[in-house]
ZAMARGU-4260 file (C-alpha; in steps of 0.2 Angstrom, whole numbers, plus 5000, padded with zeros to 4 digits):
<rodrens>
0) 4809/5152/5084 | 4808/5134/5091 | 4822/5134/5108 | 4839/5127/5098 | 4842/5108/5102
5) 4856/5104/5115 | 4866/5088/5117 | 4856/5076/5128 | 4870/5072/5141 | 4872/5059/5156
10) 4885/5067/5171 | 4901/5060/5171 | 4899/5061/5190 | 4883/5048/5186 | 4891/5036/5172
15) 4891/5019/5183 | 4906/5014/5175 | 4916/5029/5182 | 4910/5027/5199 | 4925/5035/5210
20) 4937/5036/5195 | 4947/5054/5194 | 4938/5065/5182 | 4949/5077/5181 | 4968/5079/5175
25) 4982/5091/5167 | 4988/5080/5156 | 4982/5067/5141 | 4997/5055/5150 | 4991/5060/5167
30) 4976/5054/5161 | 4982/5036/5157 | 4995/5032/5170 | 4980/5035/5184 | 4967/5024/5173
35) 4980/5012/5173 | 4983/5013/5194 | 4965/5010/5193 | 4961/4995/5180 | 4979/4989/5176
40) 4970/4972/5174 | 4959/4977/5161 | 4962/4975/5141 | 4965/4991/5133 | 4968/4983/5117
45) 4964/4969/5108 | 4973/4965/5091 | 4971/4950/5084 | 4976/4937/5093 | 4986/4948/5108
50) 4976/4953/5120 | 4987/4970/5128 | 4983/4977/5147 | 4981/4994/5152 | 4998/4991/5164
55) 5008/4981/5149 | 5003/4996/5139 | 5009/5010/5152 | 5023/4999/5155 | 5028/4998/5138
60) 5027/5017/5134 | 5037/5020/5150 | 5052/5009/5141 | 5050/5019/5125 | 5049/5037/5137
65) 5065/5029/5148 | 5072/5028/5132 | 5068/5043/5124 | 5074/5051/5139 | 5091/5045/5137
70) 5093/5051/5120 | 5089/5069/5126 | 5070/5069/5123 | 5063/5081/5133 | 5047/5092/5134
75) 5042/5102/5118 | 5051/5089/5109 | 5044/5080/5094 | 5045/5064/5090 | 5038/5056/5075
80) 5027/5040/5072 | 5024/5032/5055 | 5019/5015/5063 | 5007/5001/5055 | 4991/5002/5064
85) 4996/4991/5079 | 4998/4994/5099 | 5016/5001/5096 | 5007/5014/5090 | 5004/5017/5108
90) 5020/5013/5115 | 5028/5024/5105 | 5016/5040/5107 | 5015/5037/5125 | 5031/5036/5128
95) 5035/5053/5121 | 5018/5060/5128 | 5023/5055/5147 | 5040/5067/5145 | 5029/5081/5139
100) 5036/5079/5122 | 5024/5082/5105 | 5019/5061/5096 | 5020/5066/5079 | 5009/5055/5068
105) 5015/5052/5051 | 5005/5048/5035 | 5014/5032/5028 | 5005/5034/5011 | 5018/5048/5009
110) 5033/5048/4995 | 5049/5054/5000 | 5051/5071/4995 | 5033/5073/5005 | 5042/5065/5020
115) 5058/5074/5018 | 5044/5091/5020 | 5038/5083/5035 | 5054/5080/5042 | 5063/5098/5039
120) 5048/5107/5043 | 5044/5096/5061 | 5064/5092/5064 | 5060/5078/5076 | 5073/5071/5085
125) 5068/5053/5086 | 5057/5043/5072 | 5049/5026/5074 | 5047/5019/5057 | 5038/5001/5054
130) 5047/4993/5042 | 5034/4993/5028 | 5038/5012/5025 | 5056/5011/5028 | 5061/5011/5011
135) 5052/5027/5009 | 5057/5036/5024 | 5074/5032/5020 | 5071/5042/5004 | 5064/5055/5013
140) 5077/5056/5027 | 5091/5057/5015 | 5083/5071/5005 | 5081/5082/5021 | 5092/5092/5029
145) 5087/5088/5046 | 5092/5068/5053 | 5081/5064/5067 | 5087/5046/5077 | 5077/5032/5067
150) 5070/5018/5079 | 5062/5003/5066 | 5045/4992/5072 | 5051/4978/5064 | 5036/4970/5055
155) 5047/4955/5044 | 5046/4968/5028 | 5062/4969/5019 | 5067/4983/5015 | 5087/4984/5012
160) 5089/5000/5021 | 5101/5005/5035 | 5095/5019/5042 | 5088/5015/5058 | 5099/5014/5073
165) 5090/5001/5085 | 5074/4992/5084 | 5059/4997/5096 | 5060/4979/5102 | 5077/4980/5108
170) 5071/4998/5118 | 5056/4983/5124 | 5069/4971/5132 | 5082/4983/5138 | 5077/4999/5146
175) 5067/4999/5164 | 5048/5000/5166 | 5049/5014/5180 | 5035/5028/5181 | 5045/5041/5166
180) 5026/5054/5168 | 5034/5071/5168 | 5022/5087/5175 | 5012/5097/5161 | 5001/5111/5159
185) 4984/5109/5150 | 4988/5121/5137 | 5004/5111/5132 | 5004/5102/5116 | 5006/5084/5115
190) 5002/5080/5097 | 5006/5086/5081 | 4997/5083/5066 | 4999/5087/5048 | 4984/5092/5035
195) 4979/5078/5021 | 4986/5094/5010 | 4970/5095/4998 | 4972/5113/4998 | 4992/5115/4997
200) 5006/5109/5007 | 5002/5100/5021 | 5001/5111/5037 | 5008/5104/5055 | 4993/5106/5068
205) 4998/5108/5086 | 4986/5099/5098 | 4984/5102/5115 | 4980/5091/5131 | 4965/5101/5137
210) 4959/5101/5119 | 4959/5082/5120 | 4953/5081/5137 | 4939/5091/5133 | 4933/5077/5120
215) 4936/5064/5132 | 4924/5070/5144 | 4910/5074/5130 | 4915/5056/5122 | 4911/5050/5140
220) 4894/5061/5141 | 4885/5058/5126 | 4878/5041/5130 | 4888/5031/5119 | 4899/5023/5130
225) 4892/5014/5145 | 4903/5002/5152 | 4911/4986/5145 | 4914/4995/5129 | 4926/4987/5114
230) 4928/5002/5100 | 4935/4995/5082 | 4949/5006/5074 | 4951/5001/5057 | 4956/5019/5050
235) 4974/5026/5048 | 4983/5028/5063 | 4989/5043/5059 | 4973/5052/5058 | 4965/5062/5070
240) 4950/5051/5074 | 4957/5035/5077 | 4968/5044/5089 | 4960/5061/5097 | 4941/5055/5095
245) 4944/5037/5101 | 4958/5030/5107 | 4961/5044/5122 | 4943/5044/5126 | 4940/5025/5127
250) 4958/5027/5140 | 4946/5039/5148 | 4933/5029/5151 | 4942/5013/5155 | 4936/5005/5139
255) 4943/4993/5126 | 4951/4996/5108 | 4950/4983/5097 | 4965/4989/5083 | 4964/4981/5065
260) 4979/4986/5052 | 4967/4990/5039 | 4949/4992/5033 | 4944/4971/5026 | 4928/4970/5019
265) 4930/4950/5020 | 4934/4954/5040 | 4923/4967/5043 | 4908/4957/5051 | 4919/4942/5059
270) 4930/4955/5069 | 4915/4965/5074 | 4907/4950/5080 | 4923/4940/5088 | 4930/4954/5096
275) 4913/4960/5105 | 4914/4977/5096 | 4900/4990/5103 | 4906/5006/5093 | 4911/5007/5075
280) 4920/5019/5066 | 4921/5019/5048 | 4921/5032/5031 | 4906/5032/5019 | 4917/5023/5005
285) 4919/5008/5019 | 4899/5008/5024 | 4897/5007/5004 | 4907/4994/5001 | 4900/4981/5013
290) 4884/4987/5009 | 4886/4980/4991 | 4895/4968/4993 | 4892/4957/5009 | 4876/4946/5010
295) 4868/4948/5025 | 4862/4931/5027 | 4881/4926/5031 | 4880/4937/5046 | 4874/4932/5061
300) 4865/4946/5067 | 4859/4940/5085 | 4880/4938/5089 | 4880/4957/5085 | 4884/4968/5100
305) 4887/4985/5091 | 4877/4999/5097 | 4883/5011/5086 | 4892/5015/5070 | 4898/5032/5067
310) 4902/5041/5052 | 4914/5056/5045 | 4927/5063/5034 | 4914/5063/5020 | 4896/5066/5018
315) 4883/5051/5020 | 4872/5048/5008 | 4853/5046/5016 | 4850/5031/5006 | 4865/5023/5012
320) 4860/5024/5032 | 4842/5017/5027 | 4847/5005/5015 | 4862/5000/5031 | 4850/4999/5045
325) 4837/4988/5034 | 4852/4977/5027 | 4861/4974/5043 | 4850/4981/5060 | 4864/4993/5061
330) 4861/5013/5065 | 4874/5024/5056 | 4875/5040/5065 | 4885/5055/5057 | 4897/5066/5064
335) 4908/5081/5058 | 4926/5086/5064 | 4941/5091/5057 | 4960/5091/5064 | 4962/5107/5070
340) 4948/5106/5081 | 4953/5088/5089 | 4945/5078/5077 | 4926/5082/5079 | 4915/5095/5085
345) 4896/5088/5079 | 4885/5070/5080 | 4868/5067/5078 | 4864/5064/5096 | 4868/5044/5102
350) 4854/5045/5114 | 4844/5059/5107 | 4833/5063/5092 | 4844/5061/5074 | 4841/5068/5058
355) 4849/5059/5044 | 4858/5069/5031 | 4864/5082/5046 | 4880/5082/5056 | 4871/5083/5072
360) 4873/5096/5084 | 4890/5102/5093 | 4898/5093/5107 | 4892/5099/5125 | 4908/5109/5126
365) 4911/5117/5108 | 4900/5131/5100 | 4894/5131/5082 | 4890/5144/5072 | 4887/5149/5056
370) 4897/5164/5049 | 4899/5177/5036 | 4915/5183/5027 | 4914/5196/5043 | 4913/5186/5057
375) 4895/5191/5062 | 4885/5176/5065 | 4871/5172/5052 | 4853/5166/5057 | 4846/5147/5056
380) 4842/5143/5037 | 4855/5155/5031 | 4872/5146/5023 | 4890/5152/5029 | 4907/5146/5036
385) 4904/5134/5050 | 4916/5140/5065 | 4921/5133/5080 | 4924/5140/5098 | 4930/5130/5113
390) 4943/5121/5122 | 4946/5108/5108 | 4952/5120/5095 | 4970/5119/5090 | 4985/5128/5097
395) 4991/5134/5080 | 5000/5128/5065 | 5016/5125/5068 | 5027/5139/5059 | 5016/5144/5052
400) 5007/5161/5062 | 5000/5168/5047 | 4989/5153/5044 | 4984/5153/5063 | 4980/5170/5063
405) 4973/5167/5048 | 4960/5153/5054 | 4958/5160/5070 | 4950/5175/5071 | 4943/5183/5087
410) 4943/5164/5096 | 4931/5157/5083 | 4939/5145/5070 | 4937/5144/5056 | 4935/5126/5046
415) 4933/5130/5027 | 4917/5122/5028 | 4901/5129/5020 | 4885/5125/5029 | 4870/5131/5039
420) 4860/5128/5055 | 4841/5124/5055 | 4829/5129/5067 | 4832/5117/5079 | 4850/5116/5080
425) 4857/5104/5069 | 4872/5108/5056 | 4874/5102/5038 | 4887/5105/5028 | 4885/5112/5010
430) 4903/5111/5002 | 4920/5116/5004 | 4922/5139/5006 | 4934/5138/4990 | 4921/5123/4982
435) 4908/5136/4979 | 4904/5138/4962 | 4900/5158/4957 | 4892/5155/4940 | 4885/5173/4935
440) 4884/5179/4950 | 4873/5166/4959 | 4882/5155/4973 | 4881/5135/4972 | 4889/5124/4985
445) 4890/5108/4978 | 4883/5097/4990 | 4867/5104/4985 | 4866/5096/4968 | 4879/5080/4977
450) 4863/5077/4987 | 4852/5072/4976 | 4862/5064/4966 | 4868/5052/4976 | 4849/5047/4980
455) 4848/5041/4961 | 4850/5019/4962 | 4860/5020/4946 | 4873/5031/4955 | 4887/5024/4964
460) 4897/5040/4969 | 4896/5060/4963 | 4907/5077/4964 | 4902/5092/4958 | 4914/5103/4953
465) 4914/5120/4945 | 4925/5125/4928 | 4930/5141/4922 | 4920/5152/4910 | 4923/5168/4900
470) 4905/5171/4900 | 4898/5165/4916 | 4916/5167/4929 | 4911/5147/4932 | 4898/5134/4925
475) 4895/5118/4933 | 4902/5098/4932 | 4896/5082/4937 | 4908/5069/4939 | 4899/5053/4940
480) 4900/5034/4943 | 4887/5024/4938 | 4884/5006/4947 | 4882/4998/4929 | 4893/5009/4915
485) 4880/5017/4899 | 4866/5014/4912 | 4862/5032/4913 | 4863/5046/4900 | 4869/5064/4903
490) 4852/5070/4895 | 4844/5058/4909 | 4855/5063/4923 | 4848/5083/4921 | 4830/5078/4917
495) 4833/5068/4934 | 4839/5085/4943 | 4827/5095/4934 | 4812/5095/4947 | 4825/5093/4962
500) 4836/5110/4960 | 4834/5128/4952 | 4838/5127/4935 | 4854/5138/4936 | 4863/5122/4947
505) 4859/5110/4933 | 4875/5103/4930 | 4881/5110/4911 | 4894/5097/4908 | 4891/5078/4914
510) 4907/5067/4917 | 4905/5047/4918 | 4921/5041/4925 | 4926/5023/4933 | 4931/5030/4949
515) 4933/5047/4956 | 4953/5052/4965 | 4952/5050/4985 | 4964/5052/5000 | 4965/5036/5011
520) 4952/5043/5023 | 4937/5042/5006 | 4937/5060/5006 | 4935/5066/4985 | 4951/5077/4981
525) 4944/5090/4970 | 4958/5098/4966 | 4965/5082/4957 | 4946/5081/4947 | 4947/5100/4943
530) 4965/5097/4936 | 4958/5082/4924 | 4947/5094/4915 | 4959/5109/4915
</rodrens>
């Protein structure tokens, strides 16, 4: 058996840019208050046209904790956040982090009887609400029984609700700038958040400083930052990886964040190059999109700093990271994570060899493994739950022992994620655990039919599902989107498949549809697609 691949690593202790920088903390807020003694001068984010330094943005959190304070905020405390992607993200997560209390993002695509869950099950005691989503969190807060403090981060939306008792920018130009950083333990948490709620009700995951310190060093060890960095955040701020993967390791490393409110195809290029941007993150829909639809003669490549562009949340297609890197010069390199584990666990090695269509292998400090329904650990080549062990693992979900206990077995966690390991290392995943398709006994993960299809150029998007059968248990769906609708027939579509896959994961039934349901982050929900065809 060829010796399993390792991440190629460069010592923090030998990274030019952390040259006589403290390595090592208790505390995610520890963390940023001595980065700050250290660099107060230089920009931790750049949005738009402010430009915010590390001091103004300790500064500012310290307000918002000095605040928080006096409102009987204290440690174990949790304190909502469903804030615009903006720096008063930060200010308000900060703040609450420096008193040991628990930044609890909220997703502000949510209705209100979803908020009003989120409130009763979380019961913060303070909420910062931008006021694009007031109007819905009023909802929500009048349909729970819990009624945390409301601050509003007033954006100049309307939206005829009185809920809120102050503005953030009144707490900004009252309340005193002094140090508020309370002592913590590295097993404390210091965020909570909840599950996109594909599989049921959303749960609350509980976070930990030394599970986001461990991916700030392995952020800062992999090669990919090397000084003078600006990383784009275009995602949800209310997400794991715009927050746990980036923003705490680029403070870690004394790097820059450019922050965009949304993804903008039309702005996607211009910012990058503007704003300096050496590391990208983006979804596979985002890739896609500006893939088809931006011309690369209007981008001037030799203004291009980026050095790398990652990728997660959904699987890659292979002919979209060749047809990328010929289009644009640009590498897409894909990684795999998930919330409960601090927002990723895998790339494919930044200076290292790469395999397209793999997730990479696992980060320095986080074993991978490839498991059974038993726990025992199955041999390269052979498919099982992917599971996790280390430091970045979540504490728990929050009220909710019987799932922890439940996902957690014996220190290993486990993601739901069907996948295997080759024989040198690197992952792949194959599907969802509860995606797998049992038609007459013989186990199909859909990725394994969603991969080929994807490589047809008359095929803009594919998921595979299974249906219910009397005869078989389950037989098999594709739900496809086609570039040019009637370009392709179903007969066509398994003639395509029928040299690719064994003849029992031929899909049965072929579905052409104009678009395919997705949460925010491009990730397919396929329990809304398995619901259309109930």
């Amino acid at each position: 058996m060829t010796e399993l691949l390792k991440m190629p690593i460069i010592a923090l202790e030998d990274q030019q840019y952390l040259k006589g920088k403290q390595l090592s903390f208790n505390s995610v807020s520890e963390m940023f208050v001595q980065r700050t003694k250290e660099n107060p001068d230089t920009l931790y984010v750049k949005f738009y046209d402010q430009k915010i330094t590390y001091q103004q943005t300790n500064d500012r959190a310290n307000q918002v904790a000095n605040f928080l304070k006096e409102k009987g905020v204290s440690k174990g405390d949790i304190v909502s956040v469903m804030v615009m992607n903006s720096p008063e993200v930060y200010y308000c997560m900060f703040g609450a982090q420096k008193l040991g209390a628990i930044a609890g993002g909220v997703n502000y695509m949510l209705k209100g009887p979803e908020i009003a869950y989120v409130i009763d099950d979380c019961k913060p005691k303070v909420a910062f609400v931008s006021s694009e989503f007031m109007a819905e969190y009023a909802r929500g807060w009048e349909l729970a029984q819990h009624k945390p403090l409301v601050v509003e981060v007033v954006t100049g939306i309307d939206h005829g609700t009185n809920i809120a008792s102050l503005k953030l920018t009144d707490i900004l130009g009252t309340y005193p700038t002094d140090e508020a950083l309370v002592p913590q333990a590295l097993d404390d948490p210091f965020m909570l958040l909840y599950s996109s709620g594909t599989t049921g009700m959303p749960k609350g995951i509980l976070l930990t400083n030394q599970g986001e310190l461990s991916i700030c060093r392995d952020i800062n060890r992999i090669g990919l930052v090397t000084g003078g960095d600006t990383m784009m955040i275009q995602l949800p701020m209310f997400h794991t990886n715009p927050l746990c993967v980036w923003t705490y390791p680029m403070a870690y490393g004394g790097q820059t964040i450019c922050i965009r409110k949304a993804f903008s195809p039309v702005e996607f290029w211009p910012a990058i190059i503007e704003h300096e941007v050496t590391i990208l993150m983006a979804v596979p829909t985002m890739y896609d999109y500006v893939y088809n639809t931006i011309d690369p003669s209007t981008v001037d490549v030799s203004k291009l700093k980026l050095k790398f562009s990652f990728s997660g949340a959904a699987p890659l297609p292979v002919n979209l990271i060749e047809g990328f890197k010929e289009k644009f010069n640009v590498v897409i390199v894909e990684g795999y994570g998930l919330t409960e584990v601090t927002g990723v666990s895998t790339c494919n090695p930044p200076i290292g060899k790469r395999k397209y269509g793999s997730i990479g292998v696992p980060y320095p400090e986080q074993e991978l493994a490839i498991m059974d329904d038993n726990n025992n650990i199955l041999p390269p080549g052979e498919k099982g739950e992917i599971c996790t062990r280390g430091d970045a693992n979540m504490l728990g979900y929050l009220n909710n022992p019987e799932a922890t206990a439940e996902t957690i077995r014996d220190g290993w966690l486990h993601t739901g994620d069907m996948g295997y390991m080759d024989e040198e290392g690197f992952f792949y995943v194959s599907g969802r655990k509860k995606e797998m398709i049992n038609r007459g006994g013989e186990n199909i993960y859909p990725r394994e039919i969603e991969i080929p299809l994807e490589k047809h150029p008359k095929i803009a998007d594919v998921a595979v599902i299974g249906v219910p059968d009397q005869a078989l248990g389950e037989r098999v769906r594709a739900c496809i989107v086609l570039f040019e609708p009637g370009s392709l027939t179903a007969a066509e579509v398994k003639e395509y498949l029928s040299d690719k896959i064994a003849k029992y994961k031929i899909p049965e039934y072929i579905e052409f549809m104009t678009e395919l349901p997705k949460n925010p982050t491009g990730k397919i929900l396929k329990q809304d697609l398995k619901k259309m065809f109930q």
